[in-house]
N, C-alpha and C positions, 0 to 999 in steps of 0.2 A: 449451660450453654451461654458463649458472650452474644452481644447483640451481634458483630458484625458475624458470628458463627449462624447467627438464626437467621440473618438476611441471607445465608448462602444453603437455606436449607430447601429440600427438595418442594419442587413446585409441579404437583403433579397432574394440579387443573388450573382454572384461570386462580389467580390470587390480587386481595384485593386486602392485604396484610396491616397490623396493630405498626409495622416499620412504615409505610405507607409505601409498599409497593404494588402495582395494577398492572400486572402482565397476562396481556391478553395469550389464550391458548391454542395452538396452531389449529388445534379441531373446531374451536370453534370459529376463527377466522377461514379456514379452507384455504382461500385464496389472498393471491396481493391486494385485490385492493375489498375482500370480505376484511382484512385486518382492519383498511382504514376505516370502512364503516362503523367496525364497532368500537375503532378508538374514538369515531366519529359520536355516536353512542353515549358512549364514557366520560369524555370531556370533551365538549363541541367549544367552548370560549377558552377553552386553556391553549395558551401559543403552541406551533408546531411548527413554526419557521420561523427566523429569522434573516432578515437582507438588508442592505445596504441600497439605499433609492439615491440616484445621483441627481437628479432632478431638485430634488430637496436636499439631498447632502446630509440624511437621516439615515438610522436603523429603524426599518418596518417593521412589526410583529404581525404575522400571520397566521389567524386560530384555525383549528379545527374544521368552525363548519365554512368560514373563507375560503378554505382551501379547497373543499367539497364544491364550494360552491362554484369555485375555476377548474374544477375536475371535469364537471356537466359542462361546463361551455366544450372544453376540449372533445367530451366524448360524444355530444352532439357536431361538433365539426367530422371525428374521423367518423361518426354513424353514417355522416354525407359522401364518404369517400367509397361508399362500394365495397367493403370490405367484408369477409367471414370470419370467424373464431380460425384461428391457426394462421392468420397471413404474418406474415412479419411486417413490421415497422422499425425503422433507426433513429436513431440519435446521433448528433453527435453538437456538444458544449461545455460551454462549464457550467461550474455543478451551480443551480437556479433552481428558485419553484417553479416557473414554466418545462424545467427537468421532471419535478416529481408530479404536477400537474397530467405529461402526456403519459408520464409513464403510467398512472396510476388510470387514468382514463383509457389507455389501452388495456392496459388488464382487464378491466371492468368490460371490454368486451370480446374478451377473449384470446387476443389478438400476443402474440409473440414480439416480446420487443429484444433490439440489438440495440447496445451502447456503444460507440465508438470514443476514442480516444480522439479530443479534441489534437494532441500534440503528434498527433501517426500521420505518417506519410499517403499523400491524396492517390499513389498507384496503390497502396493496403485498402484503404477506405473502399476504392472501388472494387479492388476483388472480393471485400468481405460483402458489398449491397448487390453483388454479383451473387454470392457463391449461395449467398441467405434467401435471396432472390425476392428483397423488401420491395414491399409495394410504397411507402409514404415515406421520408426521408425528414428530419427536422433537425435545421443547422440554427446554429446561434447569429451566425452573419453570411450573407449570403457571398463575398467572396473566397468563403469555404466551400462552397457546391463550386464555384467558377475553376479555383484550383483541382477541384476532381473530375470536374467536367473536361478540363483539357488534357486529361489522362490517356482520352478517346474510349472511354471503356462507352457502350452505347448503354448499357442497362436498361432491357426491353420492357421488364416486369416494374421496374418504377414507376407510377402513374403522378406520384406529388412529391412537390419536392416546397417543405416549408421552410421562412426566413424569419428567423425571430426578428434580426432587424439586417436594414442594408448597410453596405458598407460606405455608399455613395447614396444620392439622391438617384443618381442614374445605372445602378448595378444591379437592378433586378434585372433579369436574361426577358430583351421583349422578343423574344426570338422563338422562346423555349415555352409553350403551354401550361407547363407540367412546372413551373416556378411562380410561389406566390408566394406575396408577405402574409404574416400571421397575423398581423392588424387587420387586415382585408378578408382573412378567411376564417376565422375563427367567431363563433359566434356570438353574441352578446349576453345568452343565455341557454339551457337546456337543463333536462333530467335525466338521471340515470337508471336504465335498466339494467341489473347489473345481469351480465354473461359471461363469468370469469371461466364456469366451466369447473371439471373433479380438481380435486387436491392434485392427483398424481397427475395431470395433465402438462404438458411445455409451457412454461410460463417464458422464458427468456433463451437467449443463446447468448454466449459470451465466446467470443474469441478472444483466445488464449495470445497474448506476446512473445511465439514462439521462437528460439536465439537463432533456430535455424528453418529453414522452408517456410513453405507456408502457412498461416497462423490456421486452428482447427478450433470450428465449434462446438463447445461445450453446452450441451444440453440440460437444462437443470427445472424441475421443475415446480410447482408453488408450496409444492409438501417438502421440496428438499431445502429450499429458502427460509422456509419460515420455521423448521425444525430447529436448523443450522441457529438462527439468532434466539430462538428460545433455548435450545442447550445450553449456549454461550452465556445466559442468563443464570446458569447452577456455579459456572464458577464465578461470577463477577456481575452482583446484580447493578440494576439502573432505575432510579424511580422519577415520579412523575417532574420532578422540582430540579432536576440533572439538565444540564445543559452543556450540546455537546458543541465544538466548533469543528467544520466539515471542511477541510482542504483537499483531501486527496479528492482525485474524479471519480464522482459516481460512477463512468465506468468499470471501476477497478472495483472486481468480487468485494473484497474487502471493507469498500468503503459505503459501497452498497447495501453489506449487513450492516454494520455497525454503525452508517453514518443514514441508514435511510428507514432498513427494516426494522433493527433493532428497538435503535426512539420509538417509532412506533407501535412497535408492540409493548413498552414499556412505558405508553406513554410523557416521554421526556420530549424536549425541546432541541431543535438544531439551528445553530449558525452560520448561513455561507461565509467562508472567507471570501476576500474581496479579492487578493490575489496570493502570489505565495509571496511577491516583494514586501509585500504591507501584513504580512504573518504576524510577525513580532507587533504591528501596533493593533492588530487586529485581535491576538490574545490578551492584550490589556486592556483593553476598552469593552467585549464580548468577557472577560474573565469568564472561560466554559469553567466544568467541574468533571468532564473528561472530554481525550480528543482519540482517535484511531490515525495511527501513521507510520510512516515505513523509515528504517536508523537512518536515510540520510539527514535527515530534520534535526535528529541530537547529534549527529554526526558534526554537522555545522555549528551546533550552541557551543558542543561540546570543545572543535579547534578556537570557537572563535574565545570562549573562554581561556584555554589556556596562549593563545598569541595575545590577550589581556595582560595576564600571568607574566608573560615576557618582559614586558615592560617596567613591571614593579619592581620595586626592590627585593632582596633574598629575604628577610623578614616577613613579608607578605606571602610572597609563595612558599613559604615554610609554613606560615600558618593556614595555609588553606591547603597545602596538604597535609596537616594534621586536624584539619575538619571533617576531609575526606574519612579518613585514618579513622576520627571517632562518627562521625555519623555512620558508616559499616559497619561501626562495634553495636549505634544503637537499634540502627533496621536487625542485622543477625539477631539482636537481644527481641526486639519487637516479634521478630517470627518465629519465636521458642528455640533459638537454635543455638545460645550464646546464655549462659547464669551471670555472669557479673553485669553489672552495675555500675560501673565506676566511671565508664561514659559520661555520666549526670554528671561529673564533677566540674568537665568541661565545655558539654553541650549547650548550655545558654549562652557563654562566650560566641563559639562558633557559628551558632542558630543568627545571632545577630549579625555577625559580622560576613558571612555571606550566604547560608540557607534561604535567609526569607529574602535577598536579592535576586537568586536564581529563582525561586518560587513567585515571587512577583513577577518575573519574566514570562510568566506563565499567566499570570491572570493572579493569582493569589489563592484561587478555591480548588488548585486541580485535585481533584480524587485520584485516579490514576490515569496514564496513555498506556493505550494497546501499540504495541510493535510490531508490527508481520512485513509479511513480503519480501523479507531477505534477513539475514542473521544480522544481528546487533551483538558487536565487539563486549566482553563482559567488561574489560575498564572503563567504557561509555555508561554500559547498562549500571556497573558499581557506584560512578560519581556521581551518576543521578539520584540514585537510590540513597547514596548516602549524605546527599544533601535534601533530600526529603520530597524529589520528585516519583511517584511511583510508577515505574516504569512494568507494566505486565508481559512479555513479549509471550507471544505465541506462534503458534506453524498451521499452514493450509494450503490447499490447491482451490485452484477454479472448480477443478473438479468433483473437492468437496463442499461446495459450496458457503463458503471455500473454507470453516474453520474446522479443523482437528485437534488441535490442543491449546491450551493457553495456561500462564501459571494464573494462578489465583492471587486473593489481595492478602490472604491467612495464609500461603505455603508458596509463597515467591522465591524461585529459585533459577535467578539469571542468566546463569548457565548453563539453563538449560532452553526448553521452549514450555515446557510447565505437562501439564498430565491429559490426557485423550480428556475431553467434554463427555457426556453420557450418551450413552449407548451406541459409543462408539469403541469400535476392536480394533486393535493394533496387535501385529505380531512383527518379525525380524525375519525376512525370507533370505531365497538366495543371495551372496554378496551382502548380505546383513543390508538390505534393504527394506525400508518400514512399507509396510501393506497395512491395511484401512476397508473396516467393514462400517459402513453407518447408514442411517435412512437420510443423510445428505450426500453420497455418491451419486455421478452423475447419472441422469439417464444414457449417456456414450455421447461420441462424436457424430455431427449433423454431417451426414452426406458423408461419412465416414466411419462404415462397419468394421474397414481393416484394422484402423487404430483404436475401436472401441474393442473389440477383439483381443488385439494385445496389451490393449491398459488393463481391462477388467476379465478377471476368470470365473468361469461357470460359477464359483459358488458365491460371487460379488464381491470379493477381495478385490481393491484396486492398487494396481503397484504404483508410488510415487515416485520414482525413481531418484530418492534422497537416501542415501546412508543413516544410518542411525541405531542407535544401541537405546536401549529400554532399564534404567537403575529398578529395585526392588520396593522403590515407592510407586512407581509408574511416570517418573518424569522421563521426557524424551530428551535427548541428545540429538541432535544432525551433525553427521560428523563430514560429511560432502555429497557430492553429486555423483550418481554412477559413470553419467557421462563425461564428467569436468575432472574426476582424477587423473591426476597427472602421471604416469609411470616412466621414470626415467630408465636409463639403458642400462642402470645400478640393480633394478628392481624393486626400489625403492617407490612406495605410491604414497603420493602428495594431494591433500585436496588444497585448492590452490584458495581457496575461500577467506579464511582464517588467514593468510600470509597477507592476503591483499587488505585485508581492514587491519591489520596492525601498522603496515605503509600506510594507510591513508590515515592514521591517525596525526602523522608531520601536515600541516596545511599543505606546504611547499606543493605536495602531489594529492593534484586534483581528482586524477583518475588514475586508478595501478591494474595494471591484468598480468598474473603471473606466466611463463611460459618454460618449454623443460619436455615436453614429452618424447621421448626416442632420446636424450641429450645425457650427458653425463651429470649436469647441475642446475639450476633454477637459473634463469632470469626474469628479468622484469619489462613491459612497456610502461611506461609513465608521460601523463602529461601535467606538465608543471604549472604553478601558479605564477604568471607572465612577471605581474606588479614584484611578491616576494622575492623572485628569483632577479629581478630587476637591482633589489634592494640590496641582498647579495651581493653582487656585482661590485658593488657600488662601496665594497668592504670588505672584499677580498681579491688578493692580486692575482695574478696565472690564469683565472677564470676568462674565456672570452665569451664577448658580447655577443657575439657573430658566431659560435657553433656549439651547442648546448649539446653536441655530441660529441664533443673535442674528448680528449684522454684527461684533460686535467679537470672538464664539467663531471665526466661519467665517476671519477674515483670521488671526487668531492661527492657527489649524490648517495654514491654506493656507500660512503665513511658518514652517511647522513641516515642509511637504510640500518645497515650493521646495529645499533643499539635498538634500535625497533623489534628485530629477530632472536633478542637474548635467549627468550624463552622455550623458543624453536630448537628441533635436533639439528645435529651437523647437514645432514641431507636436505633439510627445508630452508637453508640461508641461501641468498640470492649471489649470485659470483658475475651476473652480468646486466647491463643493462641497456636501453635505445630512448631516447626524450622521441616523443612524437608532438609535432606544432599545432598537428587540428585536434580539438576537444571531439570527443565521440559523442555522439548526438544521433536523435531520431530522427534526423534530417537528412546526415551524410550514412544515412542505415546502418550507423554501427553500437546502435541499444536498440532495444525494444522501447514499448510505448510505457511499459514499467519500469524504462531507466536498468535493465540488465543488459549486461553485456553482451553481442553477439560474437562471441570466442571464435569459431571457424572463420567468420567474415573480416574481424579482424586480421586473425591471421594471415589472411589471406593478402591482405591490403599493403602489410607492412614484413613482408615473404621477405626483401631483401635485404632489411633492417635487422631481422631475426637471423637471416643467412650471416650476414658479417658479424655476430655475437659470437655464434658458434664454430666460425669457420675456423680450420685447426682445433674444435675443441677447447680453445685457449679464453679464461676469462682473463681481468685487469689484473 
């Protein structure tokens, strides 16, 4: 057995291993924050945070029992609030140890927390402290409660509502009782009795970014959390000396295992990024040794890389796609899946001349990045990997709290989302739809028996409502969405997924939503990159300045799509197209809080844009 084979061997109590890995076991943690305890326990001086102090213009390290010991102040504040085991509590900021501080002190007394999405619209926010019917509320600035305050929602069950800090000297509400700063209310000191409460008990709810209606809470509870990131752990361990950098928001499932529970239970270390602008200088200076994040992130390395490419000479871009070319030959060779060898002959050259650039980009020690939360393009996922970043992508719902498969770091296979984690069941139901049996399934939907009902069947199959086929090793495929395929009037079904990340891989289109249903052919919305298409302009004649939906914008675009779709059958190339001027955003409610598209709402926005495409049937 190789070492990295033994590091992936089964861990079927705590392990405290000859590789040096210390992964606490969900039986004996119980709960969220019975974990921290005993990572508390295990290494009380080993770091377990990392931050950014503006004050000093430093990175803080904060251990263990520090942390614990800002836990007790918190959990002495909310013991003052009145509160029982099962009330809810919210959040909403970015991701901070004052985040993991209340969350962690609320668990500790029982208490149900909700995270909000700092970037979600103040009418969601309010129906979600509405619908959860939180009693304590804790904003990072307090012109975040003023924006949802003037929603008019009354939210009678609210009794506090905390400010990490104000946004004025004079913005705290003297109006409103129920508003106070966290400097004022928090206390200076306390102890913890701990009242987490069983394993199988509600530990959190999470609302879902639903593309349509209203968002539903997802029930999950501290045995389905803590399984979830010790599973996660058989295919891709983490040891204590790992250090992760954390951008995505805690409140996203995702980032929550991998960016909060997981460190923890594998006692490793986390980095808040500082913001997502300062990403890039924030991976070089924190150099993590892994990160958890969703393709837009390589999405961007990866255009801004090749609009680099652009500019150089054919030489250059010749040789770096013949880096690409052999770094694939030597990742395939690395994962037993390729016998030759003759990569080495020219892999030193290429390693030098732009591997260890793009890997420096990174910090210089990445181990690997997790990918979830929506499909990553296999030419992104290739050029990474074959410049020597390890990219792992895997698939989850909220509902599974949230991971169901991921590839490994021994049997990576990008093309796919990698093999079910243990002791979890996957089968291909009706519509070749993947169903998911694990002890990370939600407990159902909060205040919502009809939709727990039809997500989960008596014998706890839960249907994901993703497509997907299952090869003879057990790696999964996603091949679309039940609801998002597209059936043209051909017969023909498109999942429009895949069509739209090979368009986005031109910068020029910032944002693409394929369209086609009832229609004889595909089109496209697209909105363009203002500056690019500027530049454009500015180099070709007939093109006007003044209507990016003119006849000779849309065929220039469309003769820009066409070499993007080669790979595509006849029926999946695009024949029409509409420029739309506003970017979709979770402002003007046409994403979600996870940055997915709301498809119906769209369409609905831009009904007479998509009428004149189709009208006569007639593409360009």
């Amino acid at each position: 057995m190789s070492a990295t084979d033994s590091r992936q061997s089964e861990l079927s109590t705590d392990t405290d291993d000859a590789d040096g890995s210390d992964v606490i076991h969900p039986d004996t943690a119980k709960s969220i924050y019975g974990l921290m305890h005993e990572r508390l326990l295990r290494s009380p001086e080993h770091c377990a945070y990392r931050q950014f102090d503006k004050e000093t213009e430093s990175w803080q390290d904060t251990s263990w029992r520090e942390l614990n010991e800002l836990i007790a102040c918190w959990h002495a504040g909310l013991s003052n609030e009145n509160l029982k085991a099962g009330d809810r509590v919210a959040m909403c900021m970015n991701n901070c140890i004052a985040w993991v501080a209340y969350e962690l002190a609320a668990q500790s007394l029982g208490l149900v927390t909700i995270s909000l999405y700092s970037t979600d619209r103040p009418n969601n926010m309010a129906y979600i402290l509405e619908d959860s019917g939180a009693r304590v509320f804790l904003v990072g600035q307090s012109r975040k409660w003023e924006k949802l305050k003037n929603t008019g929602k009354k939210l009678p069950e609210l009794q506090t509502v905390l400010c990490l800090s104000s946004s004025t000297p004079q913005s705290t509400d003297n109006n409103d009782e129920r508003v106070k700063l966290v400097a004022d209310w928090l206390p200076d000191n306390g102890t913890i009795n701990d009242a987490s409460g069983a394993s199988d008990s509600l530990a959190t709810i999470v609302y879902t970014s639903g593309t349509t209606g209203r968002p539903k809470g997802v029930m999950l509870s501290h045995y389905n959390l803590l399984w979830n990131a010790w599973a996660g752990l058989h295919h891709i361990m983490v040891y204590p000396n790992d250090l992760a950098l954390s951008f995505l928001p805690l409140s996203h499932t995702l980032e929550r295992s991998g960016g909060f529970i997981l460190p923890m239970m594998a006692g490793a270390s986390v980095a808040f990024n500082r913001s997502i602008p300062e990403l890039a200088e924030d991976l070089k200076t924190i150099r993590p040794t892994f990160i958890v994040s969703v393709p837009r992130i390589f999405e961007r390395i990866y255009i801004k890389i090749h609009d680099g490419l652009k500019l150089k000479p054919a030489p250059v871009r010749w040789l770096f796609k013949a880096a690409v070319n052999t770094g694939w030959k030597r990742f395939e060779y690395l994962q037993g899946r390729r016998r030759s060898s003759i990569w080495k002959l020219t892999w030193p050259l290429y390693e030098k001349l732009f591997c260890q650039r793009v890997q420096q980009a990174f910090g210089g020690r990445l181990r690997f990045a997790i990918s979830g939360g929506a499909p990553l393009s296999f030419p992104i996922a290739q050029t990474f990997l074959a410049l020597g970043i390890n990219i792992q992508q895997g698939y989850g719902l909220t509902e599974t709290s949230p991971v169901i498969s991921v590839n490994s770091l021994t049997d990576n296979r990008p093309e796919t989302v990698g093999t079910a984690i243990r002791d979890t069941e996957i089968r291909i139901g009706e519509d070749d739809e993947l169903q998911v049996k694990s002890p990370g399934v939600m407990m159902g939907y909060w205040n919502n028996h009809t939709a727990t009902y039809q997500s989960i069947d008596t014998d706890g199959w839960l249907r994901t409502g993703d497509k997907a086929k299952i090869d003879d090793d057990g790696h999964i495929t996603i091949t679309g969405r039940l609801k998002e395929i597209i059936v043209l009037n051909t017969g023909e079904k498109v999942p429009p997924a895949d069509i739209e990340m090979a368009i986005a891989t031109d910068s020029l289109f910032e944002q693409v939503m394929v369209i086609g249903e009832g229609h004889p052919f595909l089109s496209v919305l697209v909105v363009l990159n203002k500056q690019q298409y500027e530049g454009i302009l500015s180099k070709r004649k007939g093109l006007s300045d003044k209507d990016v939906n003119s006849t000779e914008s849309k065929e220039y675009l469309l003769q820009r799509i066409f070499p993007l779709l080669h790979d595509f059958p006849g029926y999946a190339q695009v024949f029409g197209i509409a420029v739309i001027d506003e970017p979709w955003t979770v402002e003007n409610e046409l994403m979600t809080p996870t940055l997915k598209l709301k498809r119906d709402v769209i369409l609905q926005r831009y009904k007479e844009k998509i009428d004149e495409i189709y009208e006569g049937h007639k593409a360009l």
